[in-house]
HTML snippet that shows the backbone in 3Dmol.js (N, CA, C, O; Angstrom):
<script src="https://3Dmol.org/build/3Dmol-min.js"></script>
<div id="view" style="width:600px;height:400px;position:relative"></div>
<script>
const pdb = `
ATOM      1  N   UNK A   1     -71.172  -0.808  22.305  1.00  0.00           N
ATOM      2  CA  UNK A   1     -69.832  -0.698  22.847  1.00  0.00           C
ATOM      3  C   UNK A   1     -68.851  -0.537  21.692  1.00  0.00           C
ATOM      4  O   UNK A   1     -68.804  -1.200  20.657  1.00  0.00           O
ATOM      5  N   UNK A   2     -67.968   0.621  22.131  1.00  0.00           N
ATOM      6  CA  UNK A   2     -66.696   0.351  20.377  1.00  0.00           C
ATOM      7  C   UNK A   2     -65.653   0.365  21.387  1.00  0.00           C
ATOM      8  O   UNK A   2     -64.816   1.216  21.084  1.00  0.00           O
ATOM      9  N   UNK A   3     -65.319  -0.344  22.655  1.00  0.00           N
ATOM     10  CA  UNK A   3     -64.031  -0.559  22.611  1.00  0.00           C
ATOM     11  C   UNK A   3     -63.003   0.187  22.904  1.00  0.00           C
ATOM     12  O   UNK A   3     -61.791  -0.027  22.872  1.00  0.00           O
ATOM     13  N   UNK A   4     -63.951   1.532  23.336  1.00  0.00           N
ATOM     14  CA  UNK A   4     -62.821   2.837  23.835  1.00  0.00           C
ATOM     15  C   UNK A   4     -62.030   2.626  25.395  1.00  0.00           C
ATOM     16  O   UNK A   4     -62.914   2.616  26.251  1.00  0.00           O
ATOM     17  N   UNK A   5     -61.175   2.520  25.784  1.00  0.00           N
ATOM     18  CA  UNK A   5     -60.380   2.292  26.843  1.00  0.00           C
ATOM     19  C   UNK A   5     -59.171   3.524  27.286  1.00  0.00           C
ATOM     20  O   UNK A   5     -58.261   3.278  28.078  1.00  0.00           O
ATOM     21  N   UNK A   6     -59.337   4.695  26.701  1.00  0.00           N
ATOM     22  CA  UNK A   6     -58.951   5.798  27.024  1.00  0.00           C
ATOM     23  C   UNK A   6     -59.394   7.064  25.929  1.00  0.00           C
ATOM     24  O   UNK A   6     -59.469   6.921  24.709  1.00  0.00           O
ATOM     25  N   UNK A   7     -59.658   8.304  26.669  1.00  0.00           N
ATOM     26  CA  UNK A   7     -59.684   9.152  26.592  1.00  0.00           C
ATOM     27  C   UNK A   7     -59.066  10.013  26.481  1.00  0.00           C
ATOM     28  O   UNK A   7     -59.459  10.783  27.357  1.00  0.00           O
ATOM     29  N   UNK A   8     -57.608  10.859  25.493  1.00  0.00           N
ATOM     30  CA  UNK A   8     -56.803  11.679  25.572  1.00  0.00           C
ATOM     31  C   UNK A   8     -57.386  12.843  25.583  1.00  0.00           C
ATOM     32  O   UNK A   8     -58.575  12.906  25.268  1.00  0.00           O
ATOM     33  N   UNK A   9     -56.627  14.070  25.968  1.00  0.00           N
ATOM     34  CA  UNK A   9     -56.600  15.000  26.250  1.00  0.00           C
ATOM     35  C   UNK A   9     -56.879  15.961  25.269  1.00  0.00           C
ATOM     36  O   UNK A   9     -56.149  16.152  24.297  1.00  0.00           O
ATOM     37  N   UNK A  10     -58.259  16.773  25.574  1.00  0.00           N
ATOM     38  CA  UNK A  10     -58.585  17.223  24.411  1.00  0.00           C
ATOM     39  C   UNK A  10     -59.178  16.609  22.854  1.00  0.00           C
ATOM     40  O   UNK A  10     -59.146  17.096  21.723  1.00  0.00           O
ATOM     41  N   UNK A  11     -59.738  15.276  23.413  1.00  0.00           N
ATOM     42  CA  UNK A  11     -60.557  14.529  22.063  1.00  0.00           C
ATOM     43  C   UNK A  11     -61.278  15.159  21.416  1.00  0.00           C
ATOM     44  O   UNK A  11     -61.078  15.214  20.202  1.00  0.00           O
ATOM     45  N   UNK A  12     -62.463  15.913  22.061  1.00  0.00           N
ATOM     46  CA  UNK A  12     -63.350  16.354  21.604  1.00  0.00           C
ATOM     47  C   UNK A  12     -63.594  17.837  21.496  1.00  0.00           C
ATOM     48  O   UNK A  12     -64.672  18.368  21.763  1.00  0.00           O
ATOM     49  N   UNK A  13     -62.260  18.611  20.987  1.00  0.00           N
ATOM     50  CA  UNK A  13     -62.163  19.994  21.306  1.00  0.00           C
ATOM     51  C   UNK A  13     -63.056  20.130  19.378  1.00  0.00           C
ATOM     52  O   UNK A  13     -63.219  21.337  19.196  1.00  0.00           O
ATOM     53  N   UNK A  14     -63.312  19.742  18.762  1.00  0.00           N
ATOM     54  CA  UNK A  14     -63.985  19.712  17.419  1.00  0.00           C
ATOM     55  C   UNK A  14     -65.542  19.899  17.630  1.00  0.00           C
ATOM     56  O   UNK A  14     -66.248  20.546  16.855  1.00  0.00           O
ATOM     57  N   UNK A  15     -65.911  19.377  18.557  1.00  0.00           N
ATOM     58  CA  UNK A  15     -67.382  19.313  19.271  1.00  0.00           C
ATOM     59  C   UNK A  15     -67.752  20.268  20.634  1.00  0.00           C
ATOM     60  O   UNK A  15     -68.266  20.102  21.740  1.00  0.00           O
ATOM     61  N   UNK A  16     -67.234  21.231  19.940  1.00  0.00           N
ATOM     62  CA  UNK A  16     -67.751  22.461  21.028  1.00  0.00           C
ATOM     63  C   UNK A  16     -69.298  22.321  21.614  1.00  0.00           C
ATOM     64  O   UNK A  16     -69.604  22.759  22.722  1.00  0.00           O
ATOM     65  N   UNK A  17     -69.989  21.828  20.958  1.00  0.00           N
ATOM     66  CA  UNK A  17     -71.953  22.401  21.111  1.00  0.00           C
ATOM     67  C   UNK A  17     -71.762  20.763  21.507  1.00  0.00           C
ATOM     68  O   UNK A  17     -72.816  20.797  22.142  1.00  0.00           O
ATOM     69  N   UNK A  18     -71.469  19.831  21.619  1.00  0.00           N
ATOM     70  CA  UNK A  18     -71.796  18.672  22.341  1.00  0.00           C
ATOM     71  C   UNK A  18     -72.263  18.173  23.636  1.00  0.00           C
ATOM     72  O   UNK A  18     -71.578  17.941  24.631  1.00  0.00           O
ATOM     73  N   UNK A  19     -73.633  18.030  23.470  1.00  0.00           N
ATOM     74  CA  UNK A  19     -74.414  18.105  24.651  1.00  0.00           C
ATOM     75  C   UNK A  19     -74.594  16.979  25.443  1.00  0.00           C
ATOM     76  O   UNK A  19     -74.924  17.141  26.618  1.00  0.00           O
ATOM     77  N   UNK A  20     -74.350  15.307  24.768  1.00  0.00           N
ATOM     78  CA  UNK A  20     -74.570  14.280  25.450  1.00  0.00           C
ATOM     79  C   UNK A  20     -73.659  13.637  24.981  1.00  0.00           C
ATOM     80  O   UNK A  20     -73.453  13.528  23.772  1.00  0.00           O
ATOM     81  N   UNK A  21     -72.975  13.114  25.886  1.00  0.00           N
ATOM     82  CA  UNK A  21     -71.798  11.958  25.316  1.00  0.00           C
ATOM     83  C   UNK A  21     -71.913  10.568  26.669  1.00  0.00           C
ATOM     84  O   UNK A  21     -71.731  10.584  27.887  1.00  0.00           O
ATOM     85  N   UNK A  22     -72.334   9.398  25.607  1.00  0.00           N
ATOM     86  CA  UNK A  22     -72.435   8.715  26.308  1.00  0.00           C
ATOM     87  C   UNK A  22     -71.512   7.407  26.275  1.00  0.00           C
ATOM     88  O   UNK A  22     -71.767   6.437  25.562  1.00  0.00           O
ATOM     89  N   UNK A  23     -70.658   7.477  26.939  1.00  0.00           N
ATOM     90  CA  UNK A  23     -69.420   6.416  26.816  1.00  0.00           C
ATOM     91  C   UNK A  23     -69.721   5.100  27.333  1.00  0.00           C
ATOM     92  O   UNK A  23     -68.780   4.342  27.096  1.00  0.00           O
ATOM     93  N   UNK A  24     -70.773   4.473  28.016  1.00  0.00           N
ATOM     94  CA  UNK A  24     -71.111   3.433  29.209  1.00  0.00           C
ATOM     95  C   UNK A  24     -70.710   2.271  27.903  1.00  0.00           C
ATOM     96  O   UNK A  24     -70.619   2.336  26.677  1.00  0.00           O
ATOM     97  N   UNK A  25     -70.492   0.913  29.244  1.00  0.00           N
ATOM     98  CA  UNK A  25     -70.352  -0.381  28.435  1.00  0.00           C
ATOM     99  C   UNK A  25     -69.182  -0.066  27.997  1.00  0.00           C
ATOM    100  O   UNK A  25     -68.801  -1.221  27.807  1.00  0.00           O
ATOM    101  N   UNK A  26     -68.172   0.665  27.636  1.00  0.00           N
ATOM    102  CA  UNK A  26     -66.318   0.474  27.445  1.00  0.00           C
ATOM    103  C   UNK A  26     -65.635   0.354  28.547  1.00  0.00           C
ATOM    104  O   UNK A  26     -65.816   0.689  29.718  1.00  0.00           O
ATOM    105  N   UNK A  27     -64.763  -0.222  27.925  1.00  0.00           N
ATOM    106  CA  UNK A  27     -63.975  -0.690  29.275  1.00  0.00           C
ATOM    107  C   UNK A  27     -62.918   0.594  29.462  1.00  0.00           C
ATOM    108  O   UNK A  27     -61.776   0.402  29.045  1.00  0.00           O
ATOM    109  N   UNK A  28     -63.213   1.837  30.037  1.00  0.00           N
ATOM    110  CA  UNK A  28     -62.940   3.105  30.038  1.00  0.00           C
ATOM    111  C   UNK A  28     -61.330   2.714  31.078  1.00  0.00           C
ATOM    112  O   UNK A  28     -61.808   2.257  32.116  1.00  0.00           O
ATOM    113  N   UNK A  29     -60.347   2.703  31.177  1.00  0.00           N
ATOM    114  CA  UNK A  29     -59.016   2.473  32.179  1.00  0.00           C
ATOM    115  C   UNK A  29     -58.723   3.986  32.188  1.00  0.00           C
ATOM    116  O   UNK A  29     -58.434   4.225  33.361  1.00  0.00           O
ATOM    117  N   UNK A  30     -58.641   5.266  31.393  1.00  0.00           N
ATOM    118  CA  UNK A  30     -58.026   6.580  31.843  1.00  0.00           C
ATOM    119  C   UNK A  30     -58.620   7.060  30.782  1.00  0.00           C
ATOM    120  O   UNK A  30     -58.794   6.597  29.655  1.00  0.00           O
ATOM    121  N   UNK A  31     -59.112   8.738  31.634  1.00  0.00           N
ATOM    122  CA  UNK A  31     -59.455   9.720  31.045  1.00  0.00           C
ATOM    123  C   UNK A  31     -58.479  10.837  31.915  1.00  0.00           C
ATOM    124  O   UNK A  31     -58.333  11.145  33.098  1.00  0.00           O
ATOM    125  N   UNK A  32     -57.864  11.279  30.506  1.00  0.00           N
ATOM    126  CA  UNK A  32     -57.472  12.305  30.559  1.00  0.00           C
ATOM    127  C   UNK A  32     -58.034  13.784  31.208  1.00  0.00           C
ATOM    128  O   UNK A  32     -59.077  14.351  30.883  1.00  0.00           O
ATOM    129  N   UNK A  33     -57.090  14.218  32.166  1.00  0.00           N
ATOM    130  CA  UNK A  33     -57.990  15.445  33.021  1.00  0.00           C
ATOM    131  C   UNK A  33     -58.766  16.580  32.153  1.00  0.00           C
ATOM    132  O   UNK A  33     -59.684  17.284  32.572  1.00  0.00           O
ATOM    133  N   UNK A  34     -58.094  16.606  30.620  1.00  0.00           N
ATOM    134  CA  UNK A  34     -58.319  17.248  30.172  1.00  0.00           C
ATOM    135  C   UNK A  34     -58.799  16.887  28.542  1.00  0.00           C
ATOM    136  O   UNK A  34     -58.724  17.336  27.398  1.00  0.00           O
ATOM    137  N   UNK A  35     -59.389  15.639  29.398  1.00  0.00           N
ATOM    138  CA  UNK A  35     -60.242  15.238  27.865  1.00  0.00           C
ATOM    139  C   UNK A  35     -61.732  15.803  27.551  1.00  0.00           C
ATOM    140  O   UNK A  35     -62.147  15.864  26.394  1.00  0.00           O
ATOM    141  N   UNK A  36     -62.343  16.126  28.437  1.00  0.00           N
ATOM    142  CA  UNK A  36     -63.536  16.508  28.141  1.00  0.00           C
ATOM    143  C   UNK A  36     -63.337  18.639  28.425  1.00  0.00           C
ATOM    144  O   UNK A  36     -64.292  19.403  28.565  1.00  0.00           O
ATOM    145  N   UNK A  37     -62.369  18.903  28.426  1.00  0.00           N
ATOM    146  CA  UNK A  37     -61.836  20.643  28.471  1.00  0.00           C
ATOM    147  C   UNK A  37     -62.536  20.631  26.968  1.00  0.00           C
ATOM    148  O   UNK A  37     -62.504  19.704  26.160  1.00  0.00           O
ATOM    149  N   UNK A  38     -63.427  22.430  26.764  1.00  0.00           N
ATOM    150  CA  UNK A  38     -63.862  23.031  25.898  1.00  0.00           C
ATOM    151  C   UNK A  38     -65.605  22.477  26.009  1.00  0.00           C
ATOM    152  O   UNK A  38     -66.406  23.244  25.475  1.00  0.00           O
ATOM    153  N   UNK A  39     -66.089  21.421  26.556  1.00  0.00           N
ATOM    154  CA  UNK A  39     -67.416  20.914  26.346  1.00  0.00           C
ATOM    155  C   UNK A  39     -68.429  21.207  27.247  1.00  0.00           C
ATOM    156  O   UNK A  39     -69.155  20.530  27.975  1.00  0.00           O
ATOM    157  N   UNK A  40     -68.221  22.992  26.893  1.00  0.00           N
ATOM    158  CA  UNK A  40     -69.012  24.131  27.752  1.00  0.00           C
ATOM    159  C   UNK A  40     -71.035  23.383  27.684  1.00  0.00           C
ATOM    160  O   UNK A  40     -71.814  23.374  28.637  1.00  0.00           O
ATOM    161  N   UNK A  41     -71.260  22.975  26.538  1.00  0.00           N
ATOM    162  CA  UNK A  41     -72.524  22.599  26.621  1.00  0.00           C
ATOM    163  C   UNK A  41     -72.880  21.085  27.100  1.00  0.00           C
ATOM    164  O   UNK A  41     -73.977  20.557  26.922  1.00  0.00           O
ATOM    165  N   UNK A  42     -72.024  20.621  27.590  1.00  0.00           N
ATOM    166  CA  UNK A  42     -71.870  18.878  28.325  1.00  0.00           C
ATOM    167  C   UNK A  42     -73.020  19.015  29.223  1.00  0.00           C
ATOM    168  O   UNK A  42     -72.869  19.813  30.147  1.00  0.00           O
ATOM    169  N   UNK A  43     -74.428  18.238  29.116  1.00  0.00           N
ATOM    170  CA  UNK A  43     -75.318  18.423  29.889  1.00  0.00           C
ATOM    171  C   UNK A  43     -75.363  16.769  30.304  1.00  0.00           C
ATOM    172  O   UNK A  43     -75.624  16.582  31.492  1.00  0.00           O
ATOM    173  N   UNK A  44     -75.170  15.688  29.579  1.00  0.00           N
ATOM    174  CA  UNK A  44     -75.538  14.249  30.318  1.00  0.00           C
ATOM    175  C   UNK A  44     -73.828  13.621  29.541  1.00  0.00           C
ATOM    176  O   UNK A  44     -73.434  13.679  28.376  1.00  0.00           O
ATOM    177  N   UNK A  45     -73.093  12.996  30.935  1.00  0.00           N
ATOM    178  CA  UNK A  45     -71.984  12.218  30.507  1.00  0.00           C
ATOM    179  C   UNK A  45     -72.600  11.127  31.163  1.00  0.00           C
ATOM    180  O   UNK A  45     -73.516  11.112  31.985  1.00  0.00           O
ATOM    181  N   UNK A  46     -71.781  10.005  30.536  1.00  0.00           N
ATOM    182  CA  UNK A  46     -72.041   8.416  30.943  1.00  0.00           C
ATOM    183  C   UNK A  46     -70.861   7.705  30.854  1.00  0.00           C
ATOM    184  O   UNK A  46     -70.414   7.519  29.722  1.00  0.00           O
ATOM    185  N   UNK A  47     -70.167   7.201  31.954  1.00  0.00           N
ATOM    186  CA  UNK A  47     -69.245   6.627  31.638  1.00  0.00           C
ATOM    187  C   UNK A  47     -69.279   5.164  32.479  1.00  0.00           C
ATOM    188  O   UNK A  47     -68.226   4.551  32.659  1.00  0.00           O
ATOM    189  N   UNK A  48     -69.924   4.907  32.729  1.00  0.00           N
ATOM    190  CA  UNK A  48     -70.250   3.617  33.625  1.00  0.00           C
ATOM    191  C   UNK A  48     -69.885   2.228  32.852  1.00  0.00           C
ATOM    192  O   UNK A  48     -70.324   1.957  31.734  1.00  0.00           O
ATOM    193  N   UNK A  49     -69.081   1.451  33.554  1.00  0.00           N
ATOM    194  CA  UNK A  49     -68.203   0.279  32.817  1.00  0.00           C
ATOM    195  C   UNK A  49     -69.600  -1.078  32.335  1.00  0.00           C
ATOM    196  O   UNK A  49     -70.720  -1.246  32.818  1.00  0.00           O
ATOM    197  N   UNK A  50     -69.028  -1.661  31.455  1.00  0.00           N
ATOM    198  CA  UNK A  50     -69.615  -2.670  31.179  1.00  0.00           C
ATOM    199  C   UNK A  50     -69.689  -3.649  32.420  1.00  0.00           C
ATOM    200  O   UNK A  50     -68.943  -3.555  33.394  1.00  0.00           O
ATOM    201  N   UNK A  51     -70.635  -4.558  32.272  1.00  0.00           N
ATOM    202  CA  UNK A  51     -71.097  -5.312  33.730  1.00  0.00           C
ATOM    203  C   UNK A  51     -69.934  -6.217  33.958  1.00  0.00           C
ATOM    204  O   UNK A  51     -69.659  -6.899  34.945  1.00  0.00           O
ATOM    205  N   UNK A  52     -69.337  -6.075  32.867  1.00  0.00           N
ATOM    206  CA  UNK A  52     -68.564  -7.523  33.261  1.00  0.00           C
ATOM    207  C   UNK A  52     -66.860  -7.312  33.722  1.00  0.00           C
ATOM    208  O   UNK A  52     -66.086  -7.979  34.409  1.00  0.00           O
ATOM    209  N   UNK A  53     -66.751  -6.071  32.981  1.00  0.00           N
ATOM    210  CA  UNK A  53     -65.369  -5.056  33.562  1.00  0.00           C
ATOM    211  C   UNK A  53     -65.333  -3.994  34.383  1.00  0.00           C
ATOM    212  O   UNK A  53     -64.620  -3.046  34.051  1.00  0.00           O
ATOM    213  N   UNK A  54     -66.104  -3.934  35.640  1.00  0.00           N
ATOM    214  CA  UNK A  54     -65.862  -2.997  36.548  1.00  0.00           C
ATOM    215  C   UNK A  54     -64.328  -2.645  37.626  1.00  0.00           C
ATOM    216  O   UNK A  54     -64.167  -3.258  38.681  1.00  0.00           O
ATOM    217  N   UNK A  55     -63.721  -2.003  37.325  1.00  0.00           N
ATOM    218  CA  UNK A  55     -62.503  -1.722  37.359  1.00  0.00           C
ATOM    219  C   UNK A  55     -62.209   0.285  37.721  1.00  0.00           C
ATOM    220  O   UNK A  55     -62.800   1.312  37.385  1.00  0.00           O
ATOM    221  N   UNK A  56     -61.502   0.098  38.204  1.00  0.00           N
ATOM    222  CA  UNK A  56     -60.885   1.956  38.504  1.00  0.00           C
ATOM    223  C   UNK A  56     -60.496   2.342  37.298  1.00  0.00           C
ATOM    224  O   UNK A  56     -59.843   1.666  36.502  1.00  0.00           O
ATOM    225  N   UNK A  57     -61.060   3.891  37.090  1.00  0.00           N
ATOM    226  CA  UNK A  57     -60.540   4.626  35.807  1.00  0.00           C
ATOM    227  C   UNK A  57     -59.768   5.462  36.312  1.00  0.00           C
ATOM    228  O   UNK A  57     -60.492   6.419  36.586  1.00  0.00           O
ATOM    229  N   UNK A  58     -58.941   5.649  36.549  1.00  0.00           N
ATOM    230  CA  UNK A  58     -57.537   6.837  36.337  1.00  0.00           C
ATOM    231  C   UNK A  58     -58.186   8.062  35.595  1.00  0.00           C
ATOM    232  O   UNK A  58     -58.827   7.918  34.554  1.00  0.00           O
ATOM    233  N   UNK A  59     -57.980   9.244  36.184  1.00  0.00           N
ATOM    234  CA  UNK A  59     -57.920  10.056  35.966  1.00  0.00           C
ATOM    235  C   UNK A  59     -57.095  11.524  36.132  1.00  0.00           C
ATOM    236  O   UNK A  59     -57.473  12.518  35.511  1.00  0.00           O
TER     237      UNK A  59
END
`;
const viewer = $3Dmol.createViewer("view");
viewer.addModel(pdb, "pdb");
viewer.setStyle({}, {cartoon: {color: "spectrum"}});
viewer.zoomTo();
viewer.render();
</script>
């Protein structure tokens, strides 16, 4: 876990060929609609909250 609790817009426009991003276990509160835009090769996302902070993510 590192503690990520949002996602802005366009984070990962540096990581075009990024194929697995696995976010689970952060306590994720908002992702940006257009945070994961450009991550044409995105084949496995994970964003599933830690057990102990299950809560709505905004998006």
């Amino acid at each position: 876990m590192n503690n990520i609790t949002e996602l802005p817009a366009n984070v990962f426009t540096s990581l075009p060929y990024l194929e697995e991003l696995r976010m689970a276990g952060n306590d994720l509160t908002f992702i940006h609609p257009e945070a994961l835009s450009g991550l044409h090769q995105l084949k496995v996302l994970s964003v599933a909250p830690s057990a102990d902070h299950r809560r709505k993510v905004e998006c």
